[in-house]
C-alpha positions in Angstrom: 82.8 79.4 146.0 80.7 75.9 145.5 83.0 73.6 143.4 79.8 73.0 141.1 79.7 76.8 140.3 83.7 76.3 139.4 83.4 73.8 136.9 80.5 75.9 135.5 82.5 78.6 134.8 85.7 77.3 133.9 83.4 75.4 131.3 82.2 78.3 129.9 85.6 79.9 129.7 87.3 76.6 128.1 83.9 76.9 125.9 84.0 80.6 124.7 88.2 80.3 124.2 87.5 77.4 122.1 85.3 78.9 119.7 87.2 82.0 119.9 90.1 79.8 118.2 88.0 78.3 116.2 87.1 81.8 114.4 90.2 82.6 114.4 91.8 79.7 112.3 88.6 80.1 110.3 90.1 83.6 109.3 93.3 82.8 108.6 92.0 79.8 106.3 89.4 82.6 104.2 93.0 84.9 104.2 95.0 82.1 102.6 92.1 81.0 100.2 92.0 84.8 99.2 95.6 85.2 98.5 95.6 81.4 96.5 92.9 83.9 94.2 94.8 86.6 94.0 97.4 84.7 92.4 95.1 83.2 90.0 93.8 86.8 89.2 97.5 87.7 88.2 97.7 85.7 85.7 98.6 87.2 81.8 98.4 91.0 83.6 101.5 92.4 83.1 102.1 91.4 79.3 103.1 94.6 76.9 103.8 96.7 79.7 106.2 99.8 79.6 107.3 101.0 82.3 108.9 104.4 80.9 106.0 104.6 78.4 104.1 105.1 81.0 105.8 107.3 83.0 105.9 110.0 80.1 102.2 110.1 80.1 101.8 111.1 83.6 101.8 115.0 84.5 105.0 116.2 85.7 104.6 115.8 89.5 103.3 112.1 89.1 106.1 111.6 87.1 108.5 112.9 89.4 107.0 111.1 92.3 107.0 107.9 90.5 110.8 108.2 89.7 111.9 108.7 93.1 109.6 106.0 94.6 110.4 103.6 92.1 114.3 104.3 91.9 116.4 102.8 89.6 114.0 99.6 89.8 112.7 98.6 86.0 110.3 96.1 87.4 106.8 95.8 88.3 105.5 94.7 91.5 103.4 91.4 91.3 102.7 90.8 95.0 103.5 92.8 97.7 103.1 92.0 101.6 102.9 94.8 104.4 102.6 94.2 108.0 102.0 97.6 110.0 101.3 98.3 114.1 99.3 101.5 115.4 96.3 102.0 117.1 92.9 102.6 116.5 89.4 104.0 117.7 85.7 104.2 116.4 84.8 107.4 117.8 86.0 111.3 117.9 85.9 110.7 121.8 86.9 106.6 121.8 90.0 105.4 123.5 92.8 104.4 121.5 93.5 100.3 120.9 96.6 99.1 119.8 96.4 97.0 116.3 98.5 94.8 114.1 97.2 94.3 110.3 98.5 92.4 107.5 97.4 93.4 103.9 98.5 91.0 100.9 98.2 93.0 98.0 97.8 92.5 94.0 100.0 95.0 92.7 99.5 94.4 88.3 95.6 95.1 88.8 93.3 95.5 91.8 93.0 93.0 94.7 93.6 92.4 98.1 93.3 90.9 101.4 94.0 92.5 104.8 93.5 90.9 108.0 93.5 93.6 111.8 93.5 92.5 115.2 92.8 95.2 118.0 94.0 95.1 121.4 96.5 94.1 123.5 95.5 90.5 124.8 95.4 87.2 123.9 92.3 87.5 122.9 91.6 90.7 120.5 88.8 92.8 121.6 88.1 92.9 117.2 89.0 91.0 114.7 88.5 92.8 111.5 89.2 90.9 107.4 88.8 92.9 104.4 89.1 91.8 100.8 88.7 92.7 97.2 88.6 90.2 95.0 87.7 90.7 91.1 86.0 93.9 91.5 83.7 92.5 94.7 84.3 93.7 98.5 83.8 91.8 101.0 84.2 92.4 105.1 84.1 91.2 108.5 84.6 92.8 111.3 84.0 90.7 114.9 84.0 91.6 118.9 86.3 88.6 120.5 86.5 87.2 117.5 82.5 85.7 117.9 80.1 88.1 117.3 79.6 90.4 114.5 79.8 94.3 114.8 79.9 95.0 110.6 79.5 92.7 107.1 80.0 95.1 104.6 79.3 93.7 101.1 77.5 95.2 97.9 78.0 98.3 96.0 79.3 100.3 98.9 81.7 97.7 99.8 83.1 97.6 96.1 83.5 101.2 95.8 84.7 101.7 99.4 87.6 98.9 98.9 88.8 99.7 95.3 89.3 103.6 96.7 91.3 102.0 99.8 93.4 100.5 97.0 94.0 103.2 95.1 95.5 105.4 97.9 96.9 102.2 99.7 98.9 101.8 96.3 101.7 104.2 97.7 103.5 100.8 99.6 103.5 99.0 95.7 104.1 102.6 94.0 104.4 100.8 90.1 100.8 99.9 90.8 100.6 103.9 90.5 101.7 103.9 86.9 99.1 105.0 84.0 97.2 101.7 82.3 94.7 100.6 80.9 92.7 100.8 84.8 94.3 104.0 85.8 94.8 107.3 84.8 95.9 110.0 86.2 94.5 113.6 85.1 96.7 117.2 85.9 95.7 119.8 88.6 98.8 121.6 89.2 102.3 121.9 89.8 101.7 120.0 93.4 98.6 117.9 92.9 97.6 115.0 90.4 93.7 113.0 90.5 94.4 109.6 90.1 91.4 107.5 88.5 90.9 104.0 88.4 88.1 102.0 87.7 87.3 98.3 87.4 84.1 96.4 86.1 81.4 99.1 86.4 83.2 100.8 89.3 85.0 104.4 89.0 86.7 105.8 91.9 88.7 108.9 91.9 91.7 110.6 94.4 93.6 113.7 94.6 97.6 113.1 95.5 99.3 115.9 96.5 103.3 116.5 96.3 105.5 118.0 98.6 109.2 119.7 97.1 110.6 116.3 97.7 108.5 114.6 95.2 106.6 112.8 98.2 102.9 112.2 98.7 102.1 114.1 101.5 97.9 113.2 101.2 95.4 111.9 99.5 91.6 112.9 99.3 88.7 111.5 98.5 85.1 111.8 97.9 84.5 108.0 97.2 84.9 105.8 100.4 81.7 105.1 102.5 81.8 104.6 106.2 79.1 102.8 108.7 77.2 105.5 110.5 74.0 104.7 112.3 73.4 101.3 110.9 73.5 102.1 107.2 76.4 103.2 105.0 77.6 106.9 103.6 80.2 108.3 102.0 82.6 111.3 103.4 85.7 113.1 102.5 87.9 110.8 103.6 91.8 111.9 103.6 95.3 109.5 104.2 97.9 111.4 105.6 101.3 110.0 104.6 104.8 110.7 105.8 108.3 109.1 107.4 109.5 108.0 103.6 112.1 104.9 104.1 113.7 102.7 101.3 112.5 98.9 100.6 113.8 96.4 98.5 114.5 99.6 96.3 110.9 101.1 97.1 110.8 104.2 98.5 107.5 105.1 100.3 105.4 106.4 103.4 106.1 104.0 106.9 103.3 106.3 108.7 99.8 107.1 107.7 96.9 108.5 109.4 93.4 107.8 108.2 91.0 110.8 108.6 87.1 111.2 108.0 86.9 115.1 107.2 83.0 115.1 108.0 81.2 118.6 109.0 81.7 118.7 112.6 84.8 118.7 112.1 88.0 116.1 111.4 87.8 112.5 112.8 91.4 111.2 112.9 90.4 107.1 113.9 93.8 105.1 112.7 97.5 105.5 113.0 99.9 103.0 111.3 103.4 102.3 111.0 105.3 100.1 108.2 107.2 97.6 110.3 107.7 95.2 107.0 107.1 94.9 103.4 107.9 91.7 101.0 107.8 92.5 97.2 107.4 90.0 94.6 108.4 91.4 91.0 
């Protein structure tokens, strides 16, 4: 091969690694300005707060989940950290990639920032940042870290991110308890809707209990996904089982994220709880 035509490419491939970097380091700056906001967010959120108060205003099988996630613990969670591995895909038919997220997560009201990579290389194939951050969503998601597939933002992206913290809520269970944002309404002996809303922005899931007093899925009606360019909203259900104990927490280490759409279910992410770190 002509030495010119060498240097041309290895140029190109220095060039394109370099600015891959660069988004990179860009991302994890935006992720550690997000969580500097959460913390401000926190601030004067938990004040007149009781725990068992609350816990006798839920119906009996939020109660009684609550209890055994929650243990003997009397305090809430202010932060909470969980870094998960699985694998994902973007079609019924798609291969399967392997993925590594880290959410940071406001536990005393809602908030959060979660950060994916997918694939194996040194380079992800995606690069996907999500946040919610005073009641506004925000997300990026980018193909080798340079070019972008999805910006969600607006009304779909505020309703779609305050549902995903409402069900993600079973890793920081006391963010679960009745307040002034959430309430939970009875169904039956097995099954509670949890409500939450926040600014001008109600969303809605139904929990249901297993025998052990574990959430064993939650369904909603309130999450939008990107199809054909434009956002809508599906039944969209998180399977959760594999309950462990941490830091006195007890709750789901694998969940399944499924769109329940016409043609039938569309299973497209797998995770497992490798670590949590809970600030009370």
């Amino acid at each position: 091969m002509d030495l010119r035509l060498i240097l041309i490419l290895t140029g190109i491939i220095v060039s394109f690694l370099s600015l891959a970097l660069l988004v990179t380091l860009q991302v994890r700056r935006s992720v550690r300005n997000g969580i500097r906001v959460l913390r401000e967010l926190s601030i004067g959120s938990t004040s007149h707060f009781s725990i068992e108060g609350s816990l006798q205003s839920c119906p009996e099988p939020v109660r009684n989940y609550l209890r055994m996630a929650m243990g003997n613990s009397k305090q809430l969670i202010h932060f909470a950290r969980i870094k998960q591995i699985g694998e994902f895909r973007t079609s019924p038919d798609g291969d399967w990639s392997p993925s590594r997220a880290d959410g940071h997560y406001l536990a005393t009201k809602p908030g959060f920032i979660w950060k994916a990579r997918f694939g194996g290389g040194l380079i992800p194939a995606k690069i996907a940042w999500l946040e919610l951050l005073d009641g506004r969503g925000f997300g990026s998601v980018k193909f080798l870290g340079l070019f972008t597939l999805l910006n969600p933002s607006g009304h779909e992206a505020d309703t779609s991110l305050l549902t995903r913290y409402l069900m993600e809520a079973i890793w920081f269970p006391t963010a679960l308890l009745p307040s002034n944002l959430l309430r939970w309404n009875p169904i039956d002996e097995h099954s509670a809707e949890a409500v939450l809303h926040y600014g001008s922005i109600h969303v809605s899931a139904v929990f249901t209990f297993n025998d052990r007093n574990e959430v064993v899925n939650i369904r909603t009606e309130d999450k939008y996904r990107d199809f054909r360019s434009s956002f809508e909203k599906a039944t969209f259900t998180l399977h959760c089982s594999k309950y462990q104990v941490f830091d006195g927490m007890t709750i789901p280490t694998s969940v399944e994220f499924v769109w329940n759409l016409p043609k039938g279910d569309f299973s497209y992410g797998k995770y497992q709880v490798v670590q949590t770190n809970y600030e009370f």
